[in-house]
N, C-alpha and C positions, 0 to 999 in steps of 0.2 A: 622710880623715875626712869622713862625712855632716856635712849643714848642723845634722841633730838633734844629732850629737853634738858638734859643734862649740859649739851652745847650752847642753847641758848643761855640758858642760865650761867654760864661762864662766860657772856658776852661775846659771843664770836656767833656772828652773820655771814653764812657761806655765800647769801647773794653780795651784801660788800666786797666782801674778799673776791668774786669773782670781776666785778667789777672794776674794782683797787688793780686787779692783775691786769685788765684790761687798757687800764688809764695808765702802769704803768709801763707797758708794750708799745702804747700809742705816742707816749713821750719820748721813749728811749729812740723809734722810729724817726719823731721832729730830730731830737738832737743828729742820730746819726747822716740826716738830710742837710741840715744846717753845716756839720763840719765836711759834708761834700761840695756842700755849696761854697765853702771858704776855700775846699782844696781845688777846685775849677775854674776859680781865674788863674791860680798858680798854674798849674796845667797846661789850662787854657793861653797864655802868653809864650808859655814853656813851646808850646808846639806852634804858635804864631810867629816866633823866634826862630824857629827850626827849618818852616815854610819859608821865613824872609832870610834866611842864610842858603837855603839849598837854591833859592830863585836866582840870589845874587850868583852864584859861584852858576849856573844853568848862562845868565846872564855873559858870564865874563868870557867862557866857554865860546858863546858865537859872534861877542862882540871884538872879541881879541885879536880874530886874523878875518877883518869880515872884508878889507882891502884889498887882500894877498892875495887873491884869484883874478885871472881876467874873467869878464864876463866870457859865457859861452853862446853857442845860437840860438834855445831857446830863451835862453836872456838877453839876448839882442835883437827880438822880434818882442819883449815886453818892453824895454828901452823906446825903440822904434814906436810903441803902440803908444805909450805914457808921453810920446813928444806933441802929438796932434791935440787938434780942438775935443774938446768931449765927446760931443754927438759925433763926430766923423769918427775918432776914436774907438768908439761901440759902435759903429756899422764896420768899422774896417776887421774886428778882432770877429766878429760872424763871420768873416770868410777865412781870417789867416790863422787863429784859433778853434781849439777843441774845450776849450771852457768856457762857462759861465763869465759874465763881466765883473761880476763884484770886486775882485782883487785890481782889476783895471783902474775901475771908477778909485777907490780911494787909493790905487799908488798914482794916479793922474794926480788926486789931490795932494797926495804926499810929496810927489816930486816940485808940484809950483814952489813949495818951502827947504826943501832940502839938495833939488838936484836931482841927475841923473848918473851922476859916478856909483861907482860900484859901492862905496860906503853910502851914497846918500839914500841909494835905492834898497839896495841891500839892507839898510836898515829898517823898513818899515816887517821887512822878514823874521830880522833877528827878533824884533817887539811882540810881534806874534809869538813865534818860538819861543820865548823867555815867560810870555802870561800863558801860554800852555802848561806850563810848570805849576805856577797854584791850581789852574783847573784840573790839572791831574788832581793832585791832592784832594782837592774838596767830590772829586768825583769817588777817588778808591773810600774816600769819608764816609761818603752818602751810600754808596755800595756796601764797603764791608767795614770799614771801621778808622781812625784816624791812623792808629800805626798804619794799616797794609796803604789809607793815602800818603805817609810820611814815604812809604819806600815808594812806592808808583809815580813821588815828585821827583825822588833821587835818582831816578830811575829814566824819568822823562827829563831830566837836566843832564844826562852824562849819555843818553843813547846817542851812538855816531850815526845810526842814520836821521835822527830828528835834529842834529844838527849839522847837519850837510843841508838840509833843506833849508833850516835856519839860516844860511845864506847863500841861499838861491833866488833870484826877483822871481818870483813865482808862487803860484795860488795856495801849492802846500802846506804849507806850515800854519797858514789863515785856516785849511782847512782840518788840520791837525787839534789848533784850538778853538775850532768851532764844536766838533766832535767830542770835543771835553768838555764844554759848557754843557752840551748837550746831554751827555751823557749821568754828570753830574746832577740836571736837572731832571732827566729821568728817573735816579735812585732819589733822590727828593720826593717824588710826589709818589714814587711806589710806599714809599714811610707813610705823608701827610699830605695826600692828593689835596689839592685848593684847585681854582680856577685859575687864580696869580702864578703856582706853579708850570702846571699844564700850561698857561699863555705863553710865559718867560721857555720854555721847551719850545713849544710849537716854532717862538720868535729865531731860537737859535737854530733848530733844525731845518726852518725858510732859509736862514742865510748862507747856513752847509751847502743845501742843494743849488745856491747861487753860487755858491763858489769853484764847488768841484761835482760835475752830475756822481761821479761815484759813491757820493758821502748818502747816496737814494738807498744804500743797503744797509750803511747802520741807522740812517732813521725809518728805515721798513721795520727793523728787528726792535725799534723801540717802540715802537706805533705797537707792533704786535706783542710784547711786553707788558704797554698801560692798558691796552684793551682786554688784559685777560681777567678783570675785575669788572663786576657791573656799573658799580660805583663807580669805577674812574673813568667807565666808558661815559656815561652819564654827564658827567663833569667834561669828559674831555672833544664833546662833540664838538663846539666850534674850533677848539686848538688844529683837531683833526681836519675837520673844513678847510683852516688857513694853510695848513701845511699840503692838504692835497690843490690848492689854489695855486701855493708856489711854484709844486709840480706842475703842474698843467701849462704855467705860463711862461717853467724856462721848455718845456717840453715841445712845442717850434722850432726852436734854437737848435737845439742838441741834436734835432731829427734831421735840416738844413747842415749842422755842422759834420752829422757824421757821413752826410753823403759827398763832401767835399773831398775824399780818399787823403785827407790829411794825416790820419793813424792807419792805413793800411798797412804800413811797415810793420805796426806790431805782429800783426796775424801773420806774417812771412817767417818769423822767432818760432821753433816749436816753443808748445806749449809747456814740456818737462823744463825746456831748460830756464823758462820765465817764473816756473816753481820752484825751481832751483834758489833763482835771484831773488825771488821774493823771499826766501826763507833766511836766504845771508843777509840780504840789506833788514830785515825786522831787527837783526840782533846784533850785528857789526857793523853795517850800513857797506862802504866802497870797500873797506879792508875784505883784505883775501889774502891767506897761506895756506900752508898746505893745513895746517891743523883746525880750520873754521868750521869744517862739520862735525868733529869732536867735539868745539866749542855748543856749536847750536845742538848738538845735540845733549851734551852737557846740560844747558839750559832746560829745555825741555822736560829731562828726566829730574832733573829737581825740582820744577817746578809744580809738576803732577804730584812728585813725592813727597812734598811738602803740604799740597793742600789734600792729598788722602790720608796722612799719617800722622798731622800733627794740628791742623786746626778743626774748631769747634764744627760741629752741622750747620750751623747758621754760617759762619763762614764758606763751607763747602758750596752749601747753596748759593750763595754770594759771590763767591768763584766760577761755580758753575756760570750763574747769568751774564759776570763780566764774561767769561771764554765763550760764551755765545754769541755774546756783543761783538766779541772782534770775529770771531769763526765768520757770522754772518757779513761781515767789511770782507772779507778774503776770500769766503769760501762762493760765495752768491754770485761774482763776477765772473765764474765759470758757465753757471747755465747759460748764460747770452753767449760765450765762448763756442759749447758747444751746437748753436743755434745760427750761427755763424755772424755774432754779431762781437767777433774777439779784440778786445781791448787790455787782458788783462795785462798788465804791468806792475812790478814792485811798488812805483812810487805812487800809482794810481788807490792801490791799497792802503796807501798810510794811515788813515784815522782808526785802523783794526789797531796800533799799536798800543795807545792807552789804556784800553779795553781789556789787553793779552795782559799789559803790565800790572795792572792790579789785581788780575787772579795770580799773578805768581806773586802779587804782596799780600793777600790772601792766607797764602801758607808760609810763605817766610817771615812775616810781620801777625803772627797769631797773637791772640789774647787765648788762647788755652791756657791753661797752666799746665809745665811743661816742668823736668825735671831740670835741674843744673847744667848738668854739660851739654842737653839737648837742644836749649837753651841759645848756650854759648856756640852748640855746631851753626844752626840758622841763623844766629847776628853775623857771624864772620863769613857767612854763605852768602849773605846781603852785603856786609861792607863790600865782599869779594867781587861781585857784579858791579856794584857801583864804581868801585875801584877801576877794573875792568873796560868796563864801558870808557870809562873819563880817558884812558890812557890811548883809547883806540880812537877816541876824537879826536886827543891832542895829537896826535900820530899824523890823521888824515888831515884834516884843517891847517896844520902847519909844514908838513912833507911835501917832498915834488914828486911823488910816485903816487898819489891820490888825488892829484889836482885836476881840475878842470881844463879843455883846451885852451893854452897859452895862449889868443888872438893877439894880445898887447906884445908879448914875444915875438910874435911874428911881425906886426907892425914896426918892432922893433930892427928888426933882422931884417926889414925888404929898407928900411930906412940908411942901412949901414952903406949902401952902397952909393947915396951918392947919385945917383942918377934919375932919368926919369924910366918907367919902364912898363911893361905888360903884364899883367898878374894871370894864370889861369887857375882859377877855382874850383877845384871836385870836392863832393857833388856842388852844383850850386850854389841851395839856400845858403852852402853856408860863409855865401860872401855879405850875408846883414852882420855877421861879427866883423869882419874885416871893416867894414864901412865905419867899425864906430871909432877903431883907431887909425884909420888911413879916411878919416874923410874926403880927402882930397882926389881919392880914386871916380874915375867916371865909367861907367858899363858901356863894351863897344857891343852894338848891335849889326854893323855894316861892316864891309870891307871898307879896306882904306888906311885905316890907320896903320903906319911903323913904328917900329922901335927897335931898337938894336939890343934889347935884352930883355927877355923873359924870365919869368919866375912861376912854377906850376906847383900848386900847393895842393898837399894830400898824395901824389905818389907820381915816381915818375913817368916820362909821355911815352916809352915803351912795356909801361904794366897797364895801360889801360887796355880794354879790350872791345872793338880792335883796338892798336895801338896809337896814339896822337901822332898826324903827319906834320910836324912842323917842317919851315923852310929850310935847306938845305944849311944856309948858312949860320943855322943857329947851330953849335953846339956846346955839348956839357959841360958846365964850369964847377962841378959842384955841388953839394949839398949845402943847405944852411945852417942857420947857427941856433936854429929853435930846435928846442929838445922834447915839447910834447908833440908839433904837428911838423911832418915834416916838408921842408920846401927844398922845389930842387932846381939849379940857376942854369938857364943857359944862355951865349950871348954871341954877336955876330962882329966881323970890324964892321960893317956899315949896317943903318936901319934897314928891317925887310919889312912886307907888307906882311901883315896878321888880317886873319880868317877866322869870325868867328866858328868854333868847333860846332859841326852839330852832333848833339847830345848833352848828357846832362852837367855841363860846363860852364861853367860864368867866364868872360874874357871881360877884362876890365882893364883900367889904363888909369896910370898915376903921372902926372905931367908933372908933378913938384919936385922940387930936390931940395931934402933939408938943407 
């Protein structure tokens, strides 16, 4: 008898058996699915928990000292802009701004309910700022994976420069978490391209480019990202349509705004030292000692070292596309630079930071598997930034050597004295901050008016150049008693006539006396 028949005849069927091994491979698979499925809400709350505790402590961070500053100038031209009717509102900020309206329009509407002080405005900033936090998250999620979002939220809730902006009245920080949605929703549909995706993109990247025209380079670099698949082109033709529609219809505006030599100043800054600024504020934001490019560069060097030496390919690649994301927010603004169309500045840059952040959570926050102590170097290398960063906000946000110009100090200081008097303003504009705490001031435009005591803010009338001719009988009484801006007093026994200055001077007059 054959070895076959010998098998059969002992009852054993090698096609069963191969079978049976089959059925029992496909089973063992159900179960090991099944007790994944049970471990994933655990998980899944587990990191839910993690996001709604890092938002909160992101929260407290710019809610905590969001009073403690006076407003500055450029917050006192949003102030100023937020008090008017709507539609005059949007026709006035086309001539006296350099952005888009979107932040306008809803801090117009934010203000009808909350005010215009520095917390009520200031707050619709911080709200921003603090939902930029989960959209980190769900962004580094959709990019690389939930740890490297867990650090990219920790990370976007303790950086001191995203929250300095966090309260600032200004479009930043809106355009910080637009840039995250967006972002977000770009590693979305690179996974599981839909029409619904690609829309909710398009939606978010229209409202970027309302907000701040710079936000046009990280949605170029994301445009050019989903279009490198047939498929998603395909899918993504009308997204594409609406967002080059956006363009096209703030692109009037911006072309009107930039010829109003409202940002000329920047292009008078060389450009080394505005690389300079942008590479400190990414990573310390206002802080400066002498050890800060240690620090950044510090940063840096771990950050590459981490995601070359310790996380997975899929990760690297994942890294890569975030550091391109932000490369292309930072680096892009230079061509027009060198074209002579130069705008760039630190803060104009900001929505590159989320982008940067989660390639360095990328490598810090890997799912390789990783030996023990290697492990343990990159957790405390992450606790250590996050640490870091938090100590440098609390530093900035509640210190007087990082603060913004004192206006309310000042208003403070010309009020001390009791009298009524003459204010001179260098440069100008920036007597819209003064206005909001001395409203009672009126701008001389003629001769005529006296007064028997002057107050000249910003430097004294023999460092101008040439130097302020006041009248004879005024003289030096003094410095004041504000410590960021400084005002310097002089006075006469009797009133003299005042002459407005020509040049770039504001003369103004306060007839009130506390």
């Amino acid at each position: 008898m054959s070895l076959r028949n010998r098998i059969f005849a002992a009852g054993y069927d090698p096609l069963t058996a191969r079978w049976q091994r089959r059925r029992c491979a496909e089973l063992r698979r159900k179960l090991l699915a099944n007790a994944e499925g049970l471990r994933r809400p655990l998980l899944g709350s587990r990191t839910a928990l993690a996001v709604a505790a890092i938002t909160a402590l992101g929260g407290l961070l710019r809610f905590a000292t969001l009073g403690r500053q006076s407003y500055w100038y450029d917050e006192a031209v949003t102030v100023g802009l937020v008090r008017e009717p709507l539609l005059h509102m949007i026709r006035l900020s086309a001539g006296t701004e350099s952005t888009p309206p979107l932040y306008y329009v809803v801090g117009w509407a934010w203000t009808k309910l909350f005010g215009t002080s520095e917390v009520g405005l200031r707050s619709l900033s911080a709200i921003f700022g603090t939902l930029a936090i989960p959209a980190a998250f769900a962004a580094g999620r959709e990019l690389v994976s939930a740890r490297a979002g867990l650090l990219a939220a920790a990370l976007t809730a303790a950086s001191p420069f995203l929250v300095w902006y966090s309260q600032e009245a200004r479009a930043y920080s809106l355009l910080v978490l637009l840039g995250a949605v967006s972002v977000a929703l770009c590693g979305r549909a690179l996974k599981r391209p839909t029409r619904g995706v690609l829309s909710l993109w398009a939606a978010s990247a229209a409202l970027a480019l309302w907000t701040e025209y710079f936000a046009l380079f990280l949605v170029a670099a994301e445009a050019a990202v989903l279009a490198s698949s047939r498929r998603r082109r395909r899918l993504a033709t009308l997204p594409f349509a609406g967002v080059g529609l956006a363009a096209v219809a703030v692109f009037p505006l911006a072309y009107h705004q930039a010829n109003t030599s409202l940002n000329d100043w920047i292009g008078r800054i060389p450009l080394r030292i505005r690389l300079e600024s942008a590479a400190r504020w990414l990573v310390v934001g206002p802080f400066s000692t002498a050890h800060v490019w240690w620090t950044i560069g510090g940063v840096i060097v771990l950050g590459l070292g981490a995601v070359l030496l310790l996380s997975t390919r899929r990760e690297r690649r994942s890294a890569a596309l975030a550091a391109g994301l932000g490369g292309a927010s930072f680096l892009l603004p230079l061509i027009p630079a060198t074209l002579g169309s130069d705008y760039f500045l630190f803060r104009n840059v900001i929505a590159a930071w989320v982008p940067f952040a989660i390639a360095l959570g990328a490598g810090l926050a890997t799912e390789a598997p990783l030996r023990p102590w290697l492990r343990a170097v990159s957790v405390c290398a992450a606790v250590a930034l996050v640490v870091l960063s938090t100590t440098i906000s609390i530093k900035v946000t509640s210190g007087r050597h990082y603060a913004r110009q004192d206006w309310r100090g000042v208003a403070r200081c010309l009020n001390s004295t009791g009298r009524p008097r003459a204010i001179l303003v260098s440069p100008a504009h920036e007597r819209a901050a003064l206005k909001l705490y001395l409203p009672s001031v009126e701008e001389v435009r003629h001769a005529g008016r006296t007064s028997a005591e002057l107050d000249v803010i910003g430097q004294p009338a023999s460092a101008f150049d040439p130097p302020l001719h006041l009248p004879r009988m005024l003289v030096p009484a003094g410095a004041s008693c504000s410590d960021s801006i400084p005002v310097f007093r002089y006075r006469s026994p009797r009133a003299v006539s005042l002459r407005p200055p020509q040049r770039d001077v504001a003369l103004l007059y306060d007839p009130e006396a506390p």
